[in-house]
Chimera marker file (.cmm) of the C-alpha trace (Angstrom):
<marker_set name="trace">
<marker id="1" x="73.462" y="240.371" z="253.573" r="1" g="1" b="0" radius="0.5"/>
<marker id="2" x="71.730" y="241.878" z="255.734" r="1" g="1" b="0" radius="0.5"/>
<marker id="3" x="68.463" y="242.726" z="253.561" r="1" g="1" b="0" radius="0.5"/>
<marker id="4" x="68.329" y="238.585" z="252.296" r="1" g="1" b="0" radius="0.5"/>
<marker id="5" x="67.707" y="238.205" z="256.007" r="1" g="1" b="0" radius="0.5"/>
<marker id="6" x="65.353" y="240.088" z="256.768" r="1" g="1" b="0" radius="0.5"/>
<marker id="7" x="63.849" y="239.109" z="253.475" r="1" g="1" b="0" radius="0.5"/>
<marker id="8" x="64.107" y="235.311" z="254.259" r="1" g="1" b="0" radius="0.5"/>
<marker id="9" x="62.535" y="235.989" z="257.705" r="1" g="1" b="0" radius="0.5"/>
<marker id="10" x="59.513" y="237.675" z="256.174" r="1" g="1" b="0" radius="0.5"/>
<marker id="11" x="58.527" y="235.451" z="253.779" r="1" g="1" b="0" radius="0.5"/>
<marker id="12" x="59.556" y="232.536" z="255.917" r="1" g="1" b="0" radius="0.5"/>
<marker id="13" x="56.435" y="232.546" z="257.793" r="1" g="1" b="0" radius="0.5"/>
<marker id="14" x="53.876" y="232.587" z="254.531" r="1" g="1" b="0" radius="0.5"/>
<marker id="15" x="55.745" y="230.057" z="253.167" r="1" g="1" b="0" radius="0.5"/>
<marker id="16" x="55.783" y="227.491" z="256.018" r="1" g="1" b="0" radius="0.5"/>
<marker id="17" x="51.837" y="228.996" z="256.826" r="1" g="1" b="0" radius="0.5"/>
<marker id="18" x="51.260" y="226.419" z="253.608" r="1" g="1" b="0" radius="0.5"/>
<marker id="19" x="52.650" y="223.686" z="255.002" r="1" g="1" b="0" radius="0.5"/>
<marker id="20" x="51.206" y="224.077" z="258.565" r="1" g="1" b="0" radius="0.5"/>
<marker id="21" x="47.695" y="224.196" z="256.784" r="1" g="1" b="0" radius="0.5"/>
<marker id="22" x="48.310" y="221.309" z="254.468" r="1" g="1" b="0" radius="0.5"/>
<marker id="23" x="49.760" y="219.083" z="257.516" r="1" g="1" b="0" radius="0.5"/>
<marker id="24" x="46.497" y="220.458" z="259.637" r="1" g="1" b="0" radius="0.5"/>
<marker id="25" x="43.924" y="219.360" z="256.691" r="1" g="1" b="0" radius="0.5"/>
<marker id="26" x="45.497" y="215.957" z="256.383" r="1" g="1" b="0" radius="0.5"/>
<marker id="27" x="45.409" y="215.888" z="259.932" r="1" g="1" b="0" radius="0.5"/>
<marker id="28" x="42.079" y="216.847" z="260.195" r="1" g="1" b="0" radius="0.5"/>
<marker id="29" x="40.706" y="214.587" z="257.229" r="1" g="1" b="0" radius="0.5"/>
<marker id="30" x="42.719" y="211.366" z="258.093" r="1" g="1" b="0" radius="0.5"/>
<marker id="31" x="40.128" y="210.171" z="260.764" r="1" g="1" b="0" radius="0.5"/>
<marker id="32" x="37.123" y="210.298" z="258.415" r="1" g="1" b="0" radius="0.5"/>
<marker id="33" x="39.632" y="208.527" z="255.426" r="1" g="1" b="0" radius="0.5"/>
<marker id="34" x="40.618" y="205.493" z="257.676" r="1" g="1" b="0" radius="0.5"/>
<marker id="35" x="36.746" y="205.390" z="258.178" r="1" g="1" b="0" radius="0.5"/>
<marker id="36" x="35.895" y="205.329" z="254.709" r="1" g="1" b="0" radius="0.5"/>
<marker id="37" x="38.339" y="202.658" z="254.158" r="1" g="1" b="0" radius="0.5"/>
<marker id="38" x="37.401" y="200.080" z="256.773" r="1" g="1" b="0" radius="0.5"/>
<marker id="39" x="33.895" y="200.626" z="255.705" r="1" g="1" b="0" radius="0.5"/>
<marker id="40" x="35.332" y="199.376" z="252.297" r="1" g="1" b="0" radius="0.5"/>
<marker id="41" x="37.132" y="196.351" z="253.473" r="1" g="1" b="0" radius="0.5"/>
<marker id="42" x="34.274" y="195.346" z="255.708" r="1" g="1" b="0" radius="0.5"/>
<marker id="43" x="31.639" y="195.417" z="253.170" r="1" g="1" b="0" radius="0.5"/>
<marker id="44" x="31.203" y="193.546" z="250.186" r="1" g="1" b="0" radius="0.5"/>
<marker id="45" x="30.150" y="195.658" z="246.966" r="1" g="1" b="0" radius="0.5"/>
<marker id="46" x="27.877" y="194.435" z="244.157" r="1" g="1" b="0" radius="0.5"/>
<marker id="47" x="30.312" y="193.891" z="241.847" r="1" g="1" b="0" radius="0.5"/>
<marker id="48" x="32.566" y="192.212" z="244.201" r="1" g="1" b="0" radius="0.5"/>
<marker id="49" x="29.648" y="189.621" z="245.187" r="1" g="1" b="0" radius="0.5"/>
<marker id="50" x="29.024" y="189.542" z="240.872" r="1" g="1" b="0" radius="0.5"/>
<marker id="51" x="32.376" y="187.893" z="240.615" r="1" g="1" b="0" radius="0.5"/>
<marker id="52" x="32.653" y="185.732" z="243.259" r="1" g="1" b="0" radius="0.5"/>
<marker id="53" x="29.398" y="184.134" z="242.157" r="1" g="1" b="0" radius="0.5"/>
<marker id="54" x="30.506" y="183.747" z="238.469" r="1" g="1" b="0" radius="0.5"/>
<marker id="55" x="33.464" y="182.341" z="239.908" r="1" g="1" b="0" radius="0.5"/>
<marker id="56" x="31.512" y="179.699" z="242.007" r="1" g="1" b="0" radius="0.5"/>
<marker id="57" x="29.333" y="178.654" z="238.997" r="1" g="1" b="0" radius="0.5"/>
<marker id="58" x="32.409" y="178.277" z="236.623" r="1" g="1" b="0" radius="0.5"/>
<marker id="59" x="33.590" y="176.245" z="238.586" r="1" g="1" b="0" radius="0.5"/>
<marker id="60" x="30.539" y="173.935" z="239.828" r="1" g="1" b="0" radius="0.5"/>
<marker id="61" x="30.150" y="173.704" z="235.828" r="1" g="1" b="0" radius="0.5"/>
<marker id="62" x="34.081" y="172.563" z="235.188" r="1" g="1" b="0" radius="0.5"/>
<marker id="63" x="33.652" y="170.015" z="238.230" r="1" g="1" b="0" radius="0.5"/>
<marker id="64" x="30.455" y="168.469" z="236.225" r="1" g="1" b="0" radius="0.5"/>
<marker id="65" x="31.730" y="169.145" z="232.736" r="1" g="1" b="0" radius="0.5"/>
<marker id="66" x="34.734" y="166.700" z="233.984" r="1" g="1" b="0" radius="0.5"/>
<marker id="67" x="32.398" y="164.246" z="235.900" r="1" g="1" b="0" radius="0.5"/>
<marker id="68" x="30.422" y="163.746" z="232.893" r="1" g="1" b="0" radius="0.5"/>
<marker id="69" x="33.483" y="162.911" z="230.803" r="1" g="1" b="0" radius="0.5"/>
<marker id="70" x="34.732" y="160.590" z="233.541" r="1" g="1" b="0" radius="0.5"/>
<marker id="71" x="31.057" y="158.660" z="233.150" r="1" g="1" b="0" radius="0.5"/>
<marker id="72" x="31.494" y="158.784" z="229.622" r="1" g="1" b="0" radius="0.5"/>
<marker id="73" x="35.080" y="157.354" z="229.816" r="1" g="1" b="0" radius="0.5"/>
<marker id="74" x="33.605" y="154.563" z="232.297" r="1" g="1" b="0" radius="0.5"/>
<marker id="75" x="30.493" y="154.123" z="230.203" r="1" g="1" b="0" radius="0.5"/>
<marker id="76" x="32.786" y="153.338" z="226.881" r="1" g="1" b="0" radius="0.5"/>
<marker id="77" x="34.903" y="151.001" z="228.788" r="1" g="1" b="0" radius="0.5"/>
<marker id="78" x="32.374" y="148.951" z="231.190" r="1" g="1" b="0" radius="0.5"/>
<marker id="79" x="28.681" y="148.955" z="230.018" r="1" g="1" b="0" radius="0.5"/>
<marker id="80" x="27.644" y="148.241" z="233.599" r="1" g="1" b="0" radius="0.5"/>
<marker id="81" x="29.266" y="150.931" z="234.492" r="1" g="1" b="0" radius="0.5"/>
<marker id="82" x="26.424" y="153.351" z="232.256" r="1" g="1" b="0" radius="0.5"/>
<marker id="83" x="24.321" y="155.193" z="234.229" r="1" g="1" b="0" radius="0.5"/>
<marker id="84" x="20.495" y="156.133" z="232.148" r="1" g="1" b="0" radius="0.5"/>
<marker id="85" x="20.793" y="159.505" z="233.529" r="1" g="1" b="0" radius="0.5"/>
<marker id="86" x="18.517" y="158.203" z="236.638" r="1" g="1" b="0" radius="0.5"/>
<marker id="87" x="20.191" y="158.769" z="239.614" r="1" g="1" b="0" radius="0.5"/>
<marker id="88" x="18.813" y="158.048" z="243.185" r="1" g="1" b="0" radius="0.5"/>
<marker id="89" x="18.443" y="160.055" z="245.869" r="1" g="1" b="0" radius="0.5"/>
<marker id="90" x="20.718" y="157.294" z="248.030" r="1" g="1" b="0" radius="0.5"/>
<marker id="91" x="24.684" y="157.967" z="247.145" r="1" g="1" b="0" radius="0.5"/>
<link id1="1" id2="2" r="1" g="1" b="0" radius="0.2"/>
<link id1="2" id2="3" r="1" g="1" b="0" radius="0.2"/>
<link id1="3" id2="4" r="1" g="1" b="0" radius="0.2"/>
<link id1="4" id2="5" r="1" g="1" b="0" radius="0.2"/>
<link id1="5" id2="6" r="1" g="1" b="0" radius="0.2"/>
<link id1="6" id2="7" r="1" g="1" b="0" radius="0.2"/>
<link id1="7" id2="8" r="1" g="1" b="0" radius="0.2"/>
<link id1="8" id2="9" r="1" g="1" b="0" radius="0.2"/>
<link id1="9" id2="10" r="1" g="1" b="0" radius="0.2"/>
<link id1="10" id2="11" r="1" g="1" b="0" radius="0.2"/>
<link id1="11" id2="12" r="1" g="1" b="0" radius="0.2"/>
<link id1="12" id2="13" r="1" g="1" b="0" radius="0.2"/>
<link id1="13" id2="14" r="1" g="1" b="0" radius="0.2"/>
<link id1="14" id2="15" r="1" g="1" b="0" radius="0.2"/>
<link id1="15" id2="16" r="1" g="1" b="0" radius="0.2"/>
<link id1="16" id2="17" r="1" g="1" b="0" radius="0.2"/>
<link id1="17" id2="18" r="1" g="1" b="0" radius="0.2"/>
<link id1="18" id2="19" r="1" g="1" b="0" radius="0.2"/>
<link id1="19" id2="20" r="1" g="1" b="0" radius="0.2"/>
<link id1="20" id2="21" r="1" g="1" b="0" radius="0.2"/>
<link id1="21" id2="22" r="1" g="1" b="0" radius="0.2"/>
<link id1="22" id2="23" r="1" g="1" b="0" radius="0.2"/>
<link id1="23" id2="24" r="1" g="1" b="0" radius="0.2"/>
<link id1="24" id2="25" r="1" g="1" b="0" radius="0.2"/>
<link id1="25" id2="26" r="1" g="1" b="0" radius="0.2"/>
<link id1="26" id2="27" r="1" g="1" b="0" radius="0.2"/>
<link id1="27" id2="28" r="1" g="1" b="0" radius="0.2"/>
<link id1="28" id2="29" r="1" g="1" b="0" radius="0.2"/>
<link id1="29" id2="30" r="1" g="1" b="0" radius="0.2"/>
<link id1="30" id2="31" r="1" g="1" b="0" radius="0.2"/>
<link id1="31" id2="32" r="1" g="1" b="0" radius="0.2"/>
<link id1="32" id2="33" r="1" g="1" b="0" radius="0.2"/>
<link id1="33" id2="34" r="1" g="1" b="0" radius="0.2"/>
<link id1="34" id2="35" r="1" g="1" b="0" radius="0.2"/>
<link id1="35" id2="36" r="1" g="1" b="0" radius="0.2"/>
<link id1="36" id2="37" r="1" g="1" b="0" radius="0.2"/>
<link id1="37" id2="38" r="1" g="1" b="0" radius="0.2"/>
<link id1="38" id2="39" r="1" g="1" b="0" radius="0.2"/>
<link id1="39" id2="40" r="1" g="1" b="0" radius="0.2"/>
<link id1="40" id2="41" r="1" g="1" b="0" radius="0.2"/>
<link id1="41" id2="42" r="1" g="1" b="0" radius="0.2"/>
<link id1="42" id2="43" r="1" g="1" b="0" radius="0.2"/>
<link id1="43" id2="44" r="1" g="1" b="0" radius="0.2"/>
<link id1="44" id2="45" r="1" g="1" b="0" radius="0.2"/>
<link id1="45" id2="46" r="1" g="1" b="0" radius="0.2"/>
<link id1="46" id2="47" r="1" g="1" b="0" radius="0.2"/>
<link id1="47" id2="48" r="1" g="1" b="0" radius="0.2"/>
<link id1="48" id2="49" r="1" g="1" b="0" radius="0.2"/>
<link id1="49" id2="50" r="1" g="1" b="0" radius="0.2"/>
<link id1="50" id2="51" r="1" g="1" b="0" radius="0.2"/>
<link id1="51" id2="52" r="1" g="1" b="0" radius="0.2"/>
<link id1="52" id2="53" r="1" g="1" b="0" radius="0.2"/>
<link id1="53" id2="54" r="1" g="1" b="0" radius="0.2"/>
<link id1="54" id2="55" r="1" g="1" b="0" radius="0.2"/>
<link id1="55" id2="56" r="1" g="1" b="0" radius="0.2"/>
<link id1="56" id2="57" r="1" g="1" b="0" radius="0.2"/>
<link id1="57" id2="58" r="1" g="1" b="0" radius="0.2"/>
<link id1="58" id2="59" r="1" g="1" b="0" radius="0.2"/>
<link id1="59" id2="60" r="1" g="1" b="0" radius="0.2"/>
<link id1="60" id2="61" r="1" g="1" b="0" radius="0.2"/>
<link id1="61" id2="62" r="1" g="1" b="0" radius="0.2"/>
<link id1="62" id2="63" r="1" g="1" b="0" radius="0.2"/>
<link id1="63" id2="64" r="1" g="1" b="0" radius="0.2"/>
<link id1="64" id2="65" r="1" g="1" b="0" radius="0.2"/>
<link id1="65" id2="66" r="1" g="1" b="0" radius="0.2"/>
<link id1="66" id2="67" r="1" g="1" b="0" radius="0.2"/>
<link id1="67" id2="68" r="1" g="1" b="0" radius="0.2"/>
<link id1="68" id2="69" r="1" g="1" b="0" radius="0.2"/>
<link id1="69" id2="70" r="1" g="1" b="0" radius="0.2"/>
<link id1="70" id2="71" r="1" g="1" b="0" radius="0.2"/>
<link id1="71" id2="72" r="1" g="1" b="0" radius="0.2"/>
<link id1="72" id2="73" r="1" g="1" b="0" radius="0.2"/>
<link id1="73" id2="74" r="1" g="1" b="0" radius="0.2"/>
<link id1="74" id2="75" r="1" g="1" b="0" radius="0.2"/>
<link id1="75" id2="76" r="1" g="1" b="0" radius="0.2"/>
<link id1="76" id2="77" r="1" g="1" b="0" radius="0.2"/>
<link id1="77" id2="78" r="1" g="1" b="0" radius="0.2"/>
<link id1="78" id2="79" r="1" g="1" b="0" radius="0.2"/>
<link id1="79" id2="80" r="1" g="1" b="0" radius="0.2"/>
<link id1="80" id2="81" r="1" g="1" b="0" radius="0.2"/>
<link id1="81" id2="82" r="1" g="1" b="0" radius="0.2"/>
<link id1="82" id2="83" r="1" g="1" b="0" radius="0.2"/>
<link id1="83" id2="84" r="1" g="1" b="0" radius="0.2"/>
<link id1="84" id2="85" r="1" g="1" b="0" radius="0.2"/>
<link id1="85" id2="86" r="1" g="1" b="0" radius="0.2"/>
<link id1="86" id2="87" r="1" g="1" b="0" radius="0.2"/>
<link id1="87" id2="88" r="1" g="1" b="0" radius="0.2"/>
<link id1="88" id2="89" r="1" g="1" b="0" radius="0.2"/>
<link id1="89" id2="90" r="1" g="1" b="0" radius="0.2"/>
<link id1="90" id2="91" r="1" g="1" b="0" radius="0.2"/>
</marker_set>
C-alpha cells in the first residue's frame, strides 16, 4: 500500500505538469484567438462581398423579370396601357 503511494505521488506531479502547460498555452493563446476572431466578424471577406452582390442582382433581375410580365399582362388586357419601351425620365 504503501509503495502505490509513493508511486502515485511521484508520478502525480508529471502527470498534472501536462495539464498545467496545456491550461497555460490556452491561456496564453486565447487573447490573440478572440483577436483573430473579431477581426473576422468586423471585416467583410471577398467571397462574402461575392455573394451578397450576386444576391442583390438576382434579385433586382426577379423584381424586373416580374415587372415586365405585369406590363405584359396590362399590355394584353388594355392597349393604352402598352408602353413602346420609351420611358421618361418623370415617374
Amino acid at each position: 500500500m504503501r509503495m502505490i503511494a509513493v508511486f502515485t505521488l511521484a508520478v502525480a506531479p508529471i502527470a498534472l505538469g501536462g495539464c498545467l502547460a496545456t491550461t497555460a498555452v490556452g491561456i496564453v493563446t486565447a487573447p490573440v484567438k478572440i483577436a483573430s476572431q473579431t477581426a473576422d466578424w468586423a471585416t467583410t471577406s471577398q467571397d462574402e462581398a461575392d455573394r451578397k452582390a450576386g444576391r442583390k442582382a438576382r434579385k433586382a433581375e426577379a423584381r424586373e423579370d416580374r415587372e415586365r410580365r405585369a406590363a405584359e399582362r396590362r399590355c394584353r388586357h388594355d392597349r393604352d396601357a402598352c408602353d413602346d419601351g420609351y420611358r421618361s425620365g418623370a415617374y
